[in-house]
PyMOL CGO cylinders between C-alpha atoms (Angstrom):
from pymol import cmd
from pymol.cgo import CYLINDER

trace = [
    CYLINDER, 67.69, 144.94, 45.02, 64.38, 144.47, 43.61, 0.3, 1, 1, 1, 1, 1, 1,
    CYLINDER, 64.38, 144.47, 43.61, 64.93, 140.76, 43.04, 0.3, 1, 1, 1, 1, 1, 1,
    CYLINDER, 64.93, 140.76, 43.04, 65.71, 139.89, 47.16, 0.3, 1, 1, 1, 1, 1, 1,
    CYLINDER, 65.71, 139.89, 47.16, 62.45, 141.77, 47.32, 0.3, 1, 1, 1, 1, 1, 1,
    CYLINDER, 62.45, 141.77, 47.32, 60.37, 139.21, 45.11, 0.3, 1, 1, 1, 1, 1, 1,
    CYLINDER, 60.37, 139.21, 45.11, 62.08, 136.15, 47.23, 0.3, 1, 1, 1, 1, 1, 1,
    CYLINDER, 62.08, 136.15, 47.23, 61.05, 137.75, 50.27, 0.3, 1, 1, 1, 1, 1, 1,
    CYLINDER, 61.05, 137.75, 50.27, 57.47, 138.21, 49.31, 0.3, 1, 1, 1, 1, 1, 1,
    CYLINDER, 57.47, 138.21, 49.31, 57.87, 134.42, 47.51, 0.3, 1, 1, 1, 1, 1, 1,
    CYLINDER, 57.87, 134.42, 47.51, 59.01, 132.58, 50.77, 0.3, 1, 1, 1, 1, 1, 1,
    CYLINDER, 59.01, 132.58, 50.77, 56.41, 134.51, 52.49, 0.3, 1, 1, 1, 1, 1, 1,
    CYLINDER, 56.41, 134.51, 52.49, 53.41, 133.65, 50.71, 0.3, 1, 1, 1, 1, 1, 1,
    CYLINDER, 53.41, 133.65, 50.71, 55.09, 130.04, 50.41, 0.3, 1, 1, 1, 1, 1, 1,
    CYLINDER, 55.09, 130.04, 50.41, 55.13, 129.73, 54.20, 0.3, 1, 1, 1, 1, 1, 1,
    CYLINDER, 55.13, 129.73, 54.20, 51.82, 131.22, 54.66, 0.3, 1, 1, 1, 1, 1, 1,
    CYLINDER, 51.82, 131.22, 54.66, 49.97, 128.82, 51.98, 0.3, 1, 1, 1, 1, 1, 1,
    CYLINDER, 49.97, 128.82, 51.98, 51.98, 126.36, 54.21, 0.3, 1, 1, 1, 1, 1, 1,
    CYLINDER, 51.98, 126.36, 54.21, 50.25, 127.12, 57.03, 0.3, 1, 1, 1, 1, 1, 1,
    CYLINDER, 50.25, 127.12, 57.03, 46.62, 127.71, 55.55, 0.3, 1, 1, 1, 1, 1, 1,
    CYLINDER, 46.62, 127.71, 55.55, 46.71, 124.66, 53.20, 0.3, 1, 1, 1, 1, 1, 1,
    CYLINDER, 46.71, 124.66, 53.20, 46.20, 121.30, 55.05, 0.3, 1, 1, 1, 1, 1, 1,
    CYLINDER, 46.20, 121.30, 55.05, 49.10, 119.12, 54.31, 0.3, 1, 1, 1, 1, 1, 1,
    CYLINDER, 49.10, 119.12, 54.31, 47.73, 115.46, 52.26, 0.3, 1, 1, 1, 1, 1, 1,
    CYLINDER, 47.73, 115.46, 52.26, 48.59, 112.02, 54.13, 0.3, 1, 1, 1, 1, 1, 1,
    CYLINDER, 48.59, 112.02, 54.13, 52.06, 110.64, 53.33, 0.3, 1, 1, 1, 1, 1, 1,
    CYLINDER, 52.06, 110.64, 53.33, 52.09, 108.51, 50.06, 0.3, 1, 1, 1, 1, 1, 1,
    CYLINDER, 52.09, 108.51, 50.06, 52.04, 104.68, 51.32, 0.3, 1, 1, 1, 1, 1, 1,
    CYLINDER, 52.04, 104.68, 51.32, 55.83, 103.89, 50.45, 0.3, 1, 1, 1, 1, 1, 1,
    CYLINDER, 55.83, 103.89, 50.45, 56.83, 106.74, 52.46, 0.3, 1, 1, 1, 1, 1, 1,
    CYLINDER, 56.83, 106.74, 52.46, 54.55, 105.34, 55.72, 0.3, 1, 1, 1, 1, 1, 1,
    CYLINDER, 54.55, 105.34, 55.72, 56.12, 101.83, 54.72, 0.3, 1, 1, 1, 1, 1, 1,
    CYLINDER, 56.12, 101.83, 54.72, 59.40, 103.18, 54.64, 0.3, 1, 1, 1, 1, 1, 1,
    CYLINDER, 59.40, 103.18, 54.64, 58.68, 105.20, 58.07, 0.3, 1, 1, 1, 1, 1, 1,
    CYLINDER, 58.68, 105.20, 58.07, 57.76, 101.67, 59.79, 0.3, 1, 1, 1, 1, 1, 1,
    CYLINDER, 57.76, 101.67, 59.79, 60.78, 100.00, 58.87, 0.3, 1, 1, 1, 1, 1, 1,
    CYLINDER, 60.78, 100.00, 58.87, 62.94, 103.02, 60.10, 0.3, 1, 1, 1, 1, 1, 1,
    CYLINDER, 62.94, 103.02, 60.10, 60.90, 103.11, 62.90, 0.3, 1, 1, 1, 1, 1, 1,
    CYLINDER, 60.90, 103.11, 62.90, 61.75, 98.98, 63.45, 0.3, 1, 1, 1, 1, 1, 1,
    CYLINDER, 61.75, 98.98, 63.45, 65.26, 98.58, 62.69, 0.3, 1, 1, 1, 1, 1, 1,
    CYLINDER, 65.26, 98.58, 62.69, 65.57, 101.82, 65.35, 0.3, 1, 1, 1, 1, 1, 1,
    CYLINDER, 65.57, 101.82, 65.35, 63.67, 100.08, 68.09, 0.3, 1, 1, 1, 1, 1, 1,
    CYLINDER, 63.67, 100.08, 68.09, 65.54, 96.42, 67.64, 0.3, 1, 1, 1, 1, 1, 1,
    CYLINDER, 65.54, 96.42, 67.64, 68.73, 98.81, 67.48, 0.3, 1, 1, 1, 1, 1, 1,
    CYLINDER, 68.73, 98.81, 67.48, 68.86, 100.30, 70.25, 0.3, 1, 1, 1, 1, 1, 1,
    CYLINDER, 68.86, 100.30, 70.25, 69.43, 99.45, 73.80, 0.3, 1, 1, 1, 1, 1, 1,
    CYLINDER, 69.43, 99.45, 73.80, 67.23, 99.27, 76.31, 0.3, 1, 1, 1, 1, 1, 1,
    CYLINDER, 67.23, 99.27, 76.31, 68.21, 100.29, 79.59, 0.3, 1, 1, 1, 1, 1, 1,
    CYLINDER, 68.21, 100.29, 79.59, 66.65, 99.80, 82.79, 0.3, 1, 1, 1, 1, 1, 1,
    CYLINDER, 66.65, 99.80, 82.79, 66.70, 103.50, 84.30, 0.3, 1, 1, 1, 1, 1, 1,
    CYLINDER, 66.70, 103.50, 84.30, 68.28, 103.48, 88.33, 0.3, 1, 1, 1, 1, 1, 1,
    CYLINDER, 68.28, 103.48, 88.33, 65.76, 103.63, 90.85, 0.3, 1, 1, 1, 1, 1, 1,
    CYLINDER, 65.76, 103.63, 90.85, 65.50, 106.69, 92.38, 0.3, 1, 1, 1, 1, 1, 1,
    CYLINDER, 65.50, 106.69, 92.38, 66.90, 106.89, 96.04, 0.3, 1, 1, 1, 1, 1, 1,
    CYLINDER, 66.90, 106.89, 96.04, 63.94, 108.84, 97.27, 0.3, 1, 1, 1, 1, 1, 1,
    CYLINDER, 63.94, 108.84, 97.27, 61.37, 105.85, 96.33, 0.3, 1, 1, 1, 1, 1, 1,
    CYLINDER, 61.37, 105.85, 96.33, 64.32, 103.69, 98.15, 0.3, 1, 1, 1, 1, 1, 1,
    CYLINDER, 64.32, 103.69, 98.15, 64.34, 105.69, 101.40, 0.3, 1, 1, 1, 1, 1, 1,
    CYLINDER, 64.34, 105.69, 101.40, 60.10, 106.00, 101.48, 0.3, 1, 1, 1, 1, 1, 1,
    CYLINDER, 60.10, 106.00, 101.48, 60.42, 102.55, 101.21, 0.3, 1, 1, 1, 1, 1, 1,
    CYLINDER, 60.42, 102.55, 101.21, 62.59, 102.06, 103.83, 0.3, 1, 1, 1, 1, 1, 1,
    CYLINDER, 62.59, 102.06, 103.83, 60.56, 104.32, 105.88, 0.3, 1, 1, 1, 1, 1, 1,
    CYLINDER, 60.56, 104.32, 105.88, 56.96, 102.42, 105.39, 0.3, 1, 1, 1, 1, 1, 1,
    CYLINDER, 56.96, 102.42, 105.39, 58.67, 99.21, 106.12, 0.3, 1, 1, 1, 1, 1, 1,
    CYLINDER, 58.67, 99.21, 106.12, 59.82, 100.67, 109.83, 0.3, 1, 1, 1, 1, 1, 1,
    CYLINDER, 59.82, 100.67, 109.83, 56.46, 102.15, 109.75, 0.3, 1, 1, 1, 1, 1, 1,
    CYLINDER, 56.46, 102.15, 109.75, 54.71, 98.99, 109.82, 0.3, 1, 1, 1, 1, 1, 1,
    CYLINDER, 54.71, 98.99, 109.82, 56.86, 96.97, 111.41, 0.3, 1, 1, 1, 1, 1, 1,
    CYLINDER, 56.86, 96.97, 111.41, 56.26, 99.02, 114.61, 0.3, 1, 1, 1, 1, 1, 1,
    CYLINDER, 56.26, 99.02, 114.61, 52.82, 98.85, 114.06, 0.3, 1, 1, 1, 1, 1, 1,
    CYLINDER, 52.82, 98.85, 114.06, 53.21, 95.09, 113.96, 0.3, 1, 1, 1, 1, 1, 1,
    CYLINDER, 53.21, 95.09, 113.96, 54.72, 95.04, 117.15, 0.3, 1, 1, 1, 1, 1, 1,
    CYLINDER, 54.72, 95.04, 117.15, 52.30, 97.34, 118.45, 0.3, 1, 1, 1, 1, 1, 1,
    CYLINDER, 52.30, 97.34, 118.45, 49.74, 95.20, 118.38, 0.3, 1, 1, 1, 1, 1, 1,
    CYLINDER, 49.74, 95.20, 118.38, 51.28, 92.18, 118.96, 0.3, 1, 1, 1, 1, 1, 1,
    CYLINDER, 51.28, 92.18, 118.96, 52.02, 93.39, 122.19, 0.3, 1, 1, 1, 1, 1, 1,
    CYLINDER, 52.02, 93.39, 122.19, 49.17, 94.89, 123.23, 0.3, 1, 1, 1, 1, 1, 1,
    CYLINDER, 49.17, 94.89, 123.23, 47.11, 92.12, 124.78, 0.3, 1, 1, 1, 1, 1, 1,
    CYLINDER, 47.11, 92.12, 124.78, 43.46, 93.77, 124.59, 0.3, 1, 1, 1, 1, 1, 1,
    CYLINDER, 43.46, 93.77, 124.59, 43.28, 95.13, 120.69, 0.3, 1, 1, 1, 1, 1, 1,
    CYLINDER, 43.28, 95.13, 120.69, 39.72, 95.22, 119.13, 0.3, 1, 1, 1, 1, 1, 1,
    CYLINDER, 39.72, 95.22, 119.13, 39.95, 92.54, 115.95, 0.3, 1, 1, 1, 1, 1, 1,
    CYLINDER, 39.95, 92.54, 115.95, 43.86, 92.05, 116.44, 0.3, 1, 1, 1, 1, 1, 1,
    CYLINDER, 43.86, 92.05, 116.44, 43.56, 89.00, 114.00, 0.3, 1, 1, 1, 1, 1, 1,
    CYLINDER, 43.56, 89.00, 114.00, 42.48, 91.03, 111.60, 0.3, 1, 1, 1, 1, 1, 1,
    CYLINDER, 42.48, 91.03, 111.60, 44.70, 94.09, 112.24, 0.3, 1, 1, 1, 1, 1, 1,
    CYLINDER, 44.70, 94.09, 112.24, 47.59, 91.83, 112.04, 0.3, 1, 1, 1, 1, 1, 1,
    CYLINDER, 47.59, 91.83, 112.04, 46.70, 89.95, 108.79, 0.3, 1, 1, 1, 1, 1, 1,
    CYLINDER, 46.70, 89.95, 108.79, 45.72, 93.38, 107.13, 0.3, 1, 1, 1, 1, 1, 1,
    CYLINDER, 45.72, 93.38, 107.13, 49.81, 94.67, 108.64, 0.3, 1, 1, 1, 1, 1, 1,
    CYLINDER, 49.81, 94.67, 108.64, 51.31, 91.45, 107.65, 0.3, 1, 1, 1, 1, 1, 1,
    CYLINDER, 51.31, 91.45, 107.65, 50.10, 91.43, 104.06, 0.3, 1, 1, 1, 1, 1, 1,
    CYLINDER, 50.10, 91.43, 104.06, 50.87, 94.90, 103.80, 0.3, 1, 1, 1, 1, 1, 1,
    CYLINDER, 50.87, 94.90, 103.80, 54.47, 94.63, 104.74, 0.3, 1, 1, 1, 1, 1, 1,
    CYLINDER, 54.47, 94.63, 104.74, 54.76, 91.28, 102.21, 0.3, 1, 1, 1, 1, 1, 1,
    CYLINDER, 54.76, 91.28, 102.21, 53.51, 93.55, 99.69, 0.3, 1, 1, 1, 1, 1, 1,
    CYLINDER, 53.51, 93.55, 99.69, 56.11, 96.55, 100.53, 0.3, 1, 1, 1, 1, 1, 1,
    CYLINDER, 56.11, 96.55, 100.53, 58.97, 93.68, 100.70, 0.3, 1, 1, 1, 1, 1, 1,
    CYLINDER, 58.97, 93.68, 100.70, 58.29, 92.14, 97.59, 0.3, 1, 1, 1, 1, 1, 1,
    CYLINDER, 58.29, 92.14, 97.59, 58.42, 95.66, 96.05, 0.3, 1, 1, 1, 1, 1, 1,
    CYLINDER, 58.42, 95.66, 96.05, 61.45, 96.08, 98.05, 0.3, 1, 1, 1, 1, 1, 1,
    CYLINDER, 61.45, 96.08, 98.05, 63.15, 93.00, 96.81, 0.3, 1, 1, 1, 1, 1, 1,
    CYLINDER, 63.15, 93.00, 96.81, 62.18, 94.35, 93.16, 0.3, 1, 1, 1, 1, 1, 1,
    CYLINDER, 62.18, 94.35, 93.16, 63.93, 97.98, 94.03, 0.3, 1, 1, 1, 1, 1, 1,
    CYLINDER, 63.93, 97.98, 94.03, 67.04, 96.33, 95.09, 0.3, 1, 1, 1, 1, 1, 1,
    CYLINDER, 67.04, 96.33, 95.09, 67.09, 93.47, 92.50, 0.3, 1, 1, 1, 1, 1, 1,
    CYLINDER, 67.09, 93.47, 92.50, 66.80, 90.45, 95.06, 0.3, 1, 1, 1, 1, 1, 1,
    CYLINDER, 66.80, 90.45, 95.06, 65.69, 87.00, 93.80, 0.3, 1, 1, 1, 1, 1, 1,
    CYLINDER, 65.69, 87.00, 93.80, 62.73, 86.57, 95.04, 0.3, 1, 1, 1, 1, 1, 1,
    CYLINDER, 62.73, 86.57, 95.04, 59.78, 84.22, 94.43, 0.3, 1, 1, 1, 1, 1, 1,
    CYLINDER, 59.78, 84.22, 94.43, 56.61, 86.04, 93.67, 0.3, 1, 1, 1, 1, 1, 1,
    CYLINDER, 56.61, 86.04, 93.67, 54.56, 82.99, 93.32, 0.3, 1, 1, 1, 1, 1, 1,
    CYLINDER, 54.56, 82.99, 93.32, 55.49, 81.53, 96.67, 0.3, 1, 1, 1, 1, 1, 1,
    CYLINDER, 55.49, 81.53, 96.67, 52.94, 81.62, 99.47, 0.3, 1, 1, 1, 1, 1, 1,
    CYLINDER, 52.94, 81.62, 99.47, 53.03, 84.24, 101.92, 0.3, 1, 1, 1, 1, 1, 1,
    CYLINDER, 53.03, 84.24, 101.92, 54.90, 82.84, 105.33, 0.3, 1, 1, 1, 1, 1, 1,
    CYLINDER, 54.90, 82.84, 105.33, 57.08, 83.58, 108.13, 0.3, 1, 1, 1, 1, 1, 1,
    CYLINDER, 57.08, 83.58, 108.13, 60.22, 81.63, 105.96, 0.3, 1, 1, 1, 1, 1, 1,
    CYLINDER, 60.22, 81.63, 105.96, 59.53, 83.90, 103.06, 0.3, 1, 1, 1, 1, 1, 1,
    CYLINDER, 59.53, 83.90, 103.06, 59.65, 87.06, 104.72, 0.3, 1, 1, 1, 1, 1, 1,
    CYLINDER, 59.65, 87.06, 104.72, 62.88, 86.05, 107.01, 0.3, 1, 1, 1, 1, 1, 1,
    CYLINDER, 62.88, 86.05, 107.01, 64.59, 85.36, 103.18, 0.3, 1, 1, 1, 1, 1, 1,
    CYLINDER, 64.59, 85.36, 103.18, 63.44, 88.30, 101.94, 0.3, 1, 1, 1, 1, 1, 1,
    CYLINDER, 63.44, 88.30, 101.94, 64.32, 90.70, 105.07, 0.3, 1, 1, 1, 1, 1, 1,
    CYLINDER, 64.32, 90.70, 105.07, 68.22, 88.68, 104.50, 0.3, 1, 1, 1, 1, 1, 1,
    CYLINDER, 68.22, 88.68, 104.50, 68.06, 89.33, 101.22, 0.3, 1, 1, 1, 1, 1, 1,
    CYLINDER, 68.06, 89.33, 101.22, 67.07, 93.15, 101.58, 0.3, 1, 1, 1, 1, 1, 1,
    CYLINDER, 67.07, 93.15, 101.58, 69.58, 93.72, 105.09, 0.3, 1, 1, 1, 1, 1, 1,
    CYLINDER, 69.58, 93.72, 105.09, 72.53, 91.81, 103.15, 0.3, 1, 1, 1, 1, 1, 1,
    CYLINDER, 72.53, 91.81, 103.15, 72.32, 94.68, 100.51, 0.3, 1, 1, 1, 1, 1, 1,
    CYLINDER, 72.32, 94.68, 100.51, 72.02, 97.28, 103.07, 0.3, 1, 1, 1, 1, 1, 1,
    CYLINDER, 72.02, 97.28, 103.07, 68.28, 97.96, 103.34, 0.3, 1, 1, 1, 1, 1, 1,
    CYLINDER, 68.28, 97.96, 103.34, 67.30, 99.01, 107.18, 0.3, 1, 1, 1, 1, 1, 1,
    CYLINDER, 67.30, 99.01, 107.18, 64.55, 100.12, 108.47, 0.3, 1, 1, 1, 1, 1, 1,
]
cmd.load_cgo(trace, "trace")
């Protein structure tokens, strides 16, 4: 009885010179040997895209419809203080929002292509034949 008595007081001083001692720096073939774990683990294993979540999807969807009817707001409206700009600032706001739309849904778009009418009309096809609406 007396000797579980001496490894209790043992693994207790153990664990609290563990604790008040500062550890020393791993030994350099142990780091070395922790890099090429750390590689071989990384080239390993697969990387996987993670889903998008739906909830990004649908405030997506709903920005889009958003500024679309903005869009046609003030295209209809005859008398709109600085309509060319108010339309420029809508239009490159709702390329920006399809482009990241086209991203969510995986679409092939061209990022590098100018902004136009025929680039938006391909990227709302692209978007509606996967089932985007807005």
């Amino acid at each position: 009885m007396a000797w579980l008595g001496v490894v209790v007081l043992f693994s207790t001083l153990c664990v609290l010179l563990s604790l008040l001692l500062p550890n020393p720096p791993p030994s350099r073939w142990r780091r070395g040997l922790q890099r090429r774990t750390a590689r071989l683990t990384a080239r390993l294993r697969r990387r996987q895209e993670p889903e998008p979540d739906p909830f990004d999807t649908l405030r997506l969807q709903t920005r889009l419809g958003h500024l679309s009817t903005k869009i046609r707001r003030v295209e209809s409206t005859p008398h709109v203080y600085a309509r060319a700009h108010r339309l420029m600032a809508l239009e490159a706001a709702y390329d920006d929002l399809l482009d990241e739309a086209c991203r969510l849904a995986g679409c092939p778009c061209e990022s590098e292509q100018q902004r136009s009418e025929e680039k938006r009309w391909q990227e709302e096809q692209e978007l509606a034949a996967r089932g985007w609406s807005w």
